[in-house]
N, CA, C and O atoms as CSV, one atom per row, in Angstrom:
chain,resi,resn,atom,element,x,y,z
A,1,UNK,N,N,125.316,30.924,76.290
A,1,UNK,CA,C,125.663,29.549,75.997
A,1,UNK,C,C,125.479,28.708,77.255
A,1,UNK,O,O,125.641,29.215,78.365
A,2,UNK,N,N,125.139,27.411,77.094
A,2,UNK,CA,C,125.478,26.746,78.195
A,2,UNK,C,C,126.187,25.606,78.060
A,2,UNK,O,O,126.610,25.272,76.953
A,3,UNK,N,N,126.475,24.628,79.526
A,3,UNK,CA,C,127.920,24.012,78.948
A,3,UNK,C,C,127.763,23.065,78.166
A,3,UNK,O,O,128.813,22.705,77.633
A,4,UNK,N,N,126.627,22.365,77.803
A,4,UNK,CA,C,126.795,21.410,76.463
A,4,UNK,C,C,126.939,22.232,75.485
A,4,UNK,O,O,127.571,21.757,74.541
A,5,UNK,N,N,126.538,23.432,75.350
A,5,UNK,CA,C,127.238,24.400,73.866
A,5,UNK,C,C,128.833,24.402,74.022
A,5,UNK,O,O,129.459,23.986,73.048
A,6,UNK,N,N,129.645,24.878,75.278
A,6,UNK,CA,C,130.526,25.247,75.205
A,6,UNK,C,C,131.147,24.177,75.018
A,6,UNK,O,O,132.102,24.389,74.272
A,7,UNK,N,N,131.035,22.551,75.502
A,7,UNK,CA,C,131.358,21.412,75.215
A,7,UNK,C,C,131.973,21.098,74.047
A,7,UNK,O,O,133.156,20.841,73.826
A,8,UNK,N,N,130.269,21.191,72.739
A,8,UNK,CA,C,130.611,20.724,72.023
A,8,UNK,C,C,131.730,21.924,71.039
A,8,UNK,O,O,132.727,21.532,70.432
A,9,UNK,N,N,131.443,22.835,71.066
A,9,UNK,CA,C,132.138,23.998,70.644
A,9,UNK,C,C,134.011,23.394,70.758
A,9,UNK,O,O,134.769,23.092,69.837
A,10,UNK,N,N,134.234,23.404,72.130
A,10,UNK,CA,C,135.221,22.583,72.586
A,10,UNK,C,C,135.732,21.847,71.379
A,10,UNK,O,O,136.601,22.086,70.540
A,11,UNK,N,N,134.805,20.778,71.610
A,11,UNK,CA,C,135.293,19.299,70.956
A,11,UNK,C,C,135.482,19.413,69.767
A,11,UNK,O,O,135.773,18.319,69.284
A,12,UNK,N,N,135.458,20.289,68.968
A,12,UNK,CA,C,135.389,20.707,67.469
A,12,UNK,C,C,136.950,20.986,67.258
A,12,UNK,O,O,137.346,20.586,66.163
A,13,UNK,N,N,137.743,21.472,67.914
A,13,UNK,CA,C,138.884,21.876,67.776
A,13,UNK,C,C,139.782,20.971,67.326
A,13,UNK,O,O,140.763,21.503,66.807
A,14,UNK,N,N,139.792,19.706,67.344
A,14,UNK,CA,C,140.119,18.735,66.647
A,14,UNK,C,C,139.442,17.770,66.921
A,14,UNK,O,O,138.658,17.741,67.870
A,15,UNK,N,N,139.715,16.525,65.863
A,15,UNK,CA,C,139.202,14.858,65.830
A,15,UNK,C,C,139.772,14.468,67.417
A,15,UNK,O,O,140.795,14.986,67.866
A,16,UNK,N,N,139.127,13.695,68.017
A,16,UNK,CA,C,139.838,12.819,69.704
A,16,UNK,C,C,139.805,13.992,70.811
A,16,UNK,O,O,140.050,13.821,72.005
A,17,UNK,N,N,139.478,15.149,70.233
A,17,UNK,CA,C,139.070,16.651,71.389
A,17,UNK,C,C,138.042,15.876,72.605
A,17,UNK,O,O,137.150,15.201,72.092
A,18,UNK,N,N,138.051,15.884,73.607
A,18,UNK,CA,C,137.591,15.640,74.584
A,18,UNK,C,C,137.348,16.501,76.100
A,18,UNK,O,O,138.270,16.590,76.910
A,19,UNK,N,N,136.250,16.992,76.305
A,19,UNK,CA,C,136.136,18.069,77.418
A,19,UNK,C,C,135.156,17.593,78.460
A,19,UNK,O,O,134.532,16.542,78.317
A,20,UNK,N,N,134.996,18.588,79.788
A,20,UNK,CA,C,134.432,18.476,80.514
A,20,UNK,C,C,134.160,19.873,81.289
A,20,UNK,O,O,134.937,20.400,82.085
A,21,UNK,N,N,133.075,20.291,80.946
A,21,UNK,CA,C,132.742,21.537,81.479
A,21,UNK,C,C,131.640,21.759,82.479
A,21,UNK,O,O,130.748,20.986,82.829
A,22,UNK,N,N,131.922,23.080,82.887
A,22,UNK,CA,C,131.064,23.394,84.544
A,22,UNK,C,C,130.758,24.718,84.845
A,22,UNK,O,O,131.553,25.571,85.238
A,23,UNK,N,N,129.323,24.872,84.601
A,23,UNK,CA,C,129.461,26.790,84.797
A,23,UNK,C,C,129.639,26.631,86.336
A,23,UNK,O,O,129.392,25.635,87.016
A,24,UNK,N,N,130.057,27.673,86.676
A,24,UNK,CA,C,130.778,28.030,87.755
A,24,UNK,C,C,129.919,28.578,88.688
A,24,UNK,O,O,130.009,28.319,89.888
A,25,UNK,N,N,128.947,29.450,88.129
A,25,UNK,CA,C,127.641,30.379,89.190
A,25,UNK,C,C,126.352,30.165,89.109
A,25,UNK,O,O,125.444,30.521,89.859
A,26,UNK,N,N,126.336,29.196,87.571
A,26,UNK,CA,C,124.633,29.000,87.207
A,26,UNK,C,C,124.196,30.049,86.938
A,26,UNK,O,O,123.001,30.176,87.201
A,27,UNK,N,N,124.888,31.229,86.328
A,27,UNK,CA,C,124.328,32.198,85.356
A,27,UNK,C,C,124.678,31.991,83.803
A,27,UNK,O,O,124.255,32.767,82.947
A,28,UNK,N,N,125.579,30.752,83.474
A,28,UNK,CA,C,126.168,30.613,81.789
A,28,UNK,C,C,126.872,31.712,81.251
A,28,UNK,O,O,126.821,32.223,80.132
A,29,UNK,N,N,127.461,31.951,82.140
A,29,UNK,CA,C,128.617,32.804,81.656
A,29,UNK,C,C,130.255,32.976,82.440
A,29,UNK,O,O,131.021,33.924,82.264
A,30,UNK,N,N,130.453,31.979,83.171
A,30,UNK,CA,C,131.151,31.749,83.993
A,30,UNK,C,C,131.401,30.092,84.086
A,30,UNK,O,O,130.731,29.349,84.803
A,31,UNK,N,N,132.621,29.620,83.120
A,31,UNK,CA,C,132.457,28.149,83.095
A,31,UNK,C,C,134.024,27.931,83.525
A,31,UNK,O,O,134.652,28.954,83.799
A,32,UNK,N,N,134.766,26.545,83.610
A,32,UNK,CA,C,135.343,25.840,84.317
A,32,UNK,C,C,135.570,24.495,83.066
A,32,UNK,O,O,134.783,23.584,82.813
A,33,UNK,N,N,136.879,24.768,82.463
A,33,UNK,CA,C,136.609,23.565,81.733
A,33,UNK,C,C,137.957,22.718,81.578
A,33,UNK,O,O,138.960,23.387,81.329
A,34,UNK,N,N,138.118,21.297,81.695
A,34,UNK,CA,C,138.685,20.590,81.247
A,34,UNK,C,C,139.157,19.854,79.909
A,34,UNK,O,O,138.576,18.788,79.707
A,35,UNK,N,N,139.936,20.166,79.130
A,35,UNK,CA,C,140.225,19.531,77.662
A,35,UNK,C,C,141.344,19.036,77.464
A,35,UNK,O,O,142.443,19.385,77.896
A,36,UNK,N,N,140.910,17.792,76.463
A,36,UNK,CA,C,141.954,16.560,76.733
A,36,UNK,C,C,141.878,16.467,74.796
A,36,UNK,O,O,141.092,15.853,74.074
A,37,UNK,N,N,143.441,17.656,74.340
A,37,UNK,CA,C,143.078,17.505,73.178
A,37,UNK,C,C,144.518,17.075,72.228
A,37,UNK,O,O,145.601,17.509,72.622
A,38,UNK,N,N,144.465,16.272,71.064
A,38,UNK,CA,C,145.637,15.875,70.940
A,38,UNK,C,C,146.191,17.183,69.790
A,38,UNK,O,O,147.211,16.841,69.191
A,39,UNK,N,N,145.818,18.188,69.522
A,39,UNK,CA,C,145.895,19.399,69.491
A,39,UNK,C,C,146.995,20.152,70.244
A,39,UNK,O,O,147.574,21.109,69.730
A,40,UNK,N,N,147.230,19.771,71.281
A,40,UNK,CA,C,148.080,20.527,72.028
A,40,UNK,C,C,149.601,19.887,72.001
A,40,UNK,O,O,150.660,20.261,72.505
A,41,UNK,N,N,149.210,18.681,71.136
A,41,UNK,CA,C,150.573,17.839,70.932
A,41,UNK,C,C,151.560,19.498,70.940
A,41,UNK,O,O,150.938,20.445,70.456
A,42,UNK,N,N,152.883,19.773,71.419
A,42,UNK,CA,C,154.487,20.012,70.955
A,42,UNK,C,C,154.020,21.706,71.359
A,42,UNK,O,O,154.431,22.575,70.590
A,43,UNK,N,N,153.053,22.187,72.724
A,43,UNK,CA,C,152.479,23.593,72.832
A,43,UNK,C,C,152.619,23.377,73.836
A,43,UNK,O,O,152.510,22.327,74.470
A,44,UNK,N,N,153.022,24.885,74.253
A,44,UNK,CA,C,153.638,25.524,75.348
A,44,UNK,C,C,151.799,25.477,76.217
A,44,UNK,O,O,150.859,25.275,75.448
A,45,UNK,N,N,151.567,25.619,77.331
A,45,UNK,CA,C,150.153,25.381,78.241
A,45,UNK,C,C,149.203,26.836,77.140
A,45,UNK,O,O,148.088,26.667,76.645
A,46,UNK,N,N,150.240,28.455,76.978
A,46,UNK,CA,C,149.063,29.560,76.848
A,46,UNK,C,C,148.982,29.870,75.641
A,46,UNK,O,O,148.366,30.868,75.267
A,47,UNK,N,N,149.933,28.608,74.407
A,47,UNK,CA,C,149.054,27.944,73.333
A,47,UNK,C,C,147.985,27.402,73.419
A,47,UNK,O,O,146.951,27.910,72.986
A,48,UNK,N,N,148.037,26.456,73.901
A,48,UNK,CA,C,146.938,25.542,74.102
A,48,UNK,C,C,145.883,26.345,74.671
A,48,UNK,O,O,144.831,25.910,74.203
A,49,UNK,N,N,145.645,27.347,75.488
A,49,UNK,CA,C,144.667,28.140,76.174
A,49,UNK,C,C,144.184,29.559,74.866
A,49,UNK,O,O,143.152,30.229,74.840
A,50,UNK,N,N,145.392,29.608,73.923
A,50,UNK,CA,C,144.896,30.561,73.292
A,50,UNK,C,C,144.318,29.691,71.982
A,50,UNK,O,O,143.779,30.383,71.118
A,51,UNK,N,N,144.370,28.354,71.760
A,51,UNK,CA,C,143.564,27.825,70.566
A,51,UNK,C,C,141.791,27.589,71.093
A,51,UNK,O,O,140.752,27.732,70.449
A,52,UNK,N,N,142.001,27.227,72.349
A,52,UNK,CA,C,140.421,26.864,72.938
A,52,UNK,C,C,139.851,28.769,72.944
A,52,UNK,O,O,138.927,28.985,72.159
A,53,UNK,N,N,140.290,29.842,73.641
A,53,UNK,CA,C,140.062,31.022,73.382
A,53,UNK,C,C,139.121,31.411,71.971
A,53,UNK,O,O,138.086,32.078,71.952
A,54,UNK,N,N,139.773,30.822,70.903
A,54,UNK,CA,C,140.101,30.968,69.814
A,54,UNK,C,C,138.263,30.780,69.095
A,54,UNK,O,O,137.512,31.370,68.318
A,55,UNK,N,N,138.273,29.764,69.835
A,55,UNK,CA,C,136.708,29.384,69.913
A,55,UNK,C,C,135.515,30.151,69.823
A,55,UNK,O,O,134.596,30.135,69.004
A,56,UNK,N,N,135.810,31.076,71.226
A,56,UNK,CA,C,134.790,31.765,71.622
A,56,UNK,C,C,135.066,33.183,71.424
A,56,UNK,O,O,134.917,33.950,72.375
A,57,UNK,N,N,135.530,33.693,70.067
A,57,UNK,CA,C,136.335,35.484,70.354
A,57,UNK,C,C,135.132,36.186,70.413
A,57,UNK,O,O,135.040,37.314,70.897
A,58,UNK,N,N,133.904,35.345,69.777
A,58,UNK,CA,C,133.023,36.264,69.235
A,58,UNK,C,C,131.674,36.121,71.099
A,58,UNK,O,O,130.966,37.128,71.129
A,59,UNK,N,N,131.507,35.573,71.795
A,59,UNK,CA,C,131.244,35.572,72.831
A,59,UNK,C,C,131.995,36.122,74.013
A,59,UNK,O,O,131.438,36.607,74.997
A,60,UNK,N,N,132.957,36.043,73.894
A,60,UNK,CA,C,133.992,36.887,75.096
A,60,UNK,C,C,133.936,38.210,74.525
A,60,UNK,O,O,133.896,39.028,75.444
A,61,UNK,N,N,133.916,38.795,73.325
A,61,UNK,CA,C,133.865,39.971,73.052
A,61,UNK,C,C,132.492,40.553,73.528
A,61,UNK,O,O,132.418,41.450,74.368
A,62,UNK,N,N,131.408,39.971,72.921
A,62,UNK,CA,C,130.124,40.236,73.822
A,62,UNK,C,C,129.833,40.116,74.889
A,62,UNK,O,O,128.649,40.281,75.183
A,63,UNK,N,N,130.702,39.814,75.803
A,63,UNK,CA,C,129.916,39.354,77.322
A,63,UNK,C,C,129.257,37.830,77.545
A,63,UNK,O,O,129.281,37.204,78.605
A,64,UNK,N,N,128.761,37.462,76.490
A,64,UNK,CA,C,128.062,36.483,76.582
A,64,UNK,C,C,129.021,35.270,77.622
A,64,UNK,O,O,128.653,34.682,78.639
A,65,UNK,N,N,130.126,35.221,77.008
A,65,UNK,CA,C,130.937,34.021,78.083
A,65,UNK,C,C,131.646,35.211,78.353
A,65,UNK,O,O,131.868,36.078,77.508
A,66,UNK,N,N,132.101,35.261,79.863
A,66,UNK,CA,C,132.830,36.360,80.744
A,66,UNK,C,C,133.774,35.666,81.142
A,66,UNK,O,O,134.900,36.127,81.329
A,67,UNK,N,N,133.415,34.320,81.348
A,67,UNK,CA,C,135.245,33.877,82.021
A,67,UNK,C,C,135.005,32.449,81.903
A,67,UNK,O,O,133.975,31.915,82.315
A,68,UNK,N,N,136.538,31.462,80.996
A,68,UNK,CA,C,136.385,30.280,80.810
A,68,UNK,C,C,138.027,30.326,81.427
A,68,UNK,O,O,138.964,31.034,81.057
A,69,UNK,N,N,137.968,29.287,82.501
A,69,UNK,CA,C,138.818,28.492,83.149
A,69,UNK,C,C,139.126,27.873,82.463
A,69,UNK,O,O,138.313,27.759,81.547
A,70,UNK,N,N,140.113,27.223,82.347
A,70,UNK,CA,C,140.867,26.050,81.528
A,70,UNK,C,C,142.409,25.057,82.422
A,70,UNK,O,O,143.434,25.334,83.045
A,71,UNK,N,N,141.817,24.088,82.036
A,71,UNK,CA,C,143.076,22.905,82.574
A,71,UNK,C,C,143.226,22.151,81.102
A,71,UNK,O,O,142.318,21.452,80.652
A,72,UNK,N,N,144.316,22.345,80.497
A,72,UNK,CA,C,144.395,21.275,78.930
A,72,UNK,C,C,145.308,20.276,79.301
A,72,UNK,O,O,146.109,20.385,80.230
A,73,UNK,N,N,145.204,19.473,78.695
A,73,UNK,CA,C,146.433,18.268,78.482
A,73,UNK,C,C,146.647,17.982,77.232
A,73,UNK,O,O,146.087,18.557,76.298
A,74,UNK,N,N,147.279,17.284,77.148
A,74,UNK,CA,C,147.824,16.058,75.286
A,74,UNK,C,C,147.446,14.722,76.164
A,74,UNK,O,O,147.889,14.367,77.256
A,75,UNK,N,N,146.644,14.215,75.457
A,75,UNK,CA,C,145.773,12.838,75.732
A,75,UNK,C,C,146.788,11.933,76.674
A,75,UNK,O,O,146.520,11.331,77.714
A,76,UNK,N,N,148.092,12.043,75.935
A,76,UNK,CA,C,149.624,11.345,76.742
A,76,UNK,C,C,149.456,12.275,78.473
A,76,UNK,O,O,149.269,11.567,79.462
A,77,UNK,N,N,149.522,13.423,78.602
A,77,UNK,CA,C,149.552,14.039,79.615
A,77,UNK,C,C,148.446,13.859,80.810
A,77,UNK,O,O,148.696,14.061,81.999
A,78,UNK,N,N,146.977,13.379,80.204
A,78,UNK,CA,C,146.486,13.375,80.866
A,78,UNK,C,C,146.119,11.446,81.299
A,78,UNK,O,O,145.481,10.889,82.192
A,79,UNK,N,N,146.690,11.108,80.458
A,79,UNK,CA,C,146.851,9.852,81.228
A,79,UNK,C,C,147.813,9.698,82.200
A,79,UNK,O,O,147.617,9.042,83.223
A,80,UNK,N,N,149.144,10.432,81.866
A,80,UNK,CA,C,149.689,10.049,83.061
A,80,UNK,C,C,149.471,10.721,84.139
A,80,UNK,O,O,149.974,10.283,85.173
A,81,UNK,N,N,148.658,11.977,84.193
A,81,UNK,CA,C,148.019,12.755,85.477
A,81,UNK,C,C,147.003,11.623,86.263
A,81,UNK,O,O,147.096,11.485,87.482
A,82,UNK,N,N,146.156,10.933,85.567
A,82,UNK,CA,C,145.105,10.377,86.257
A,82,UNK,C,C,145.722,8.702,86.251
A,82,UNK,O,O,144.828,7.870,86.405
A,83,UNK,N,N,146.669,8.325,86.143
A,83,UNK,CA,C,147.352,7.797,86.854
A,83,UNK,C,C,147.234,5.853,85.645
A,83,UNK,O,O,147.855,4.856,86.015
């Protein structure tokens, strides 16, 4: 995959899903991603990490994606992070 796949893959998880991803080594299998989803409304952070997971079982099981980083917010959260 690469990160406009894993992007949009991402953004599917709900309506207002919003990401920002980054392979990490430039081999596409090692990404870095940011998601800003209102999905995570009333979830503990390794909810929210196990619905984006949730995504890719069938690529992490293959190797194909080996390691996805994650930073999530609730759209509320990440506005008030970025100020």
């Amino acid at each position: 995959m690469n990160p406009d796949q894993v992007k949009e893959r991402i953004e599917t998880l709900a309506p207002g899903t919003q990401a920002q991803v980054m392979d990490m080594t430039g081999t596409q299998d090692h990404y870095q991603a940011v998601v800003v989803s209102p999905a995570f409304e009333g979830k503990v952070i390794m909810q929210q990490h196990r619905l984006v997971f949730a995504l890719f079982k069938t690529e992490v099981d293959s190797g194909e994606v080996h390691a996805l980083t994650l930073k999530t917010f609730t759209p509320e959260g990440y506005a008030k992070l970025s100020g």
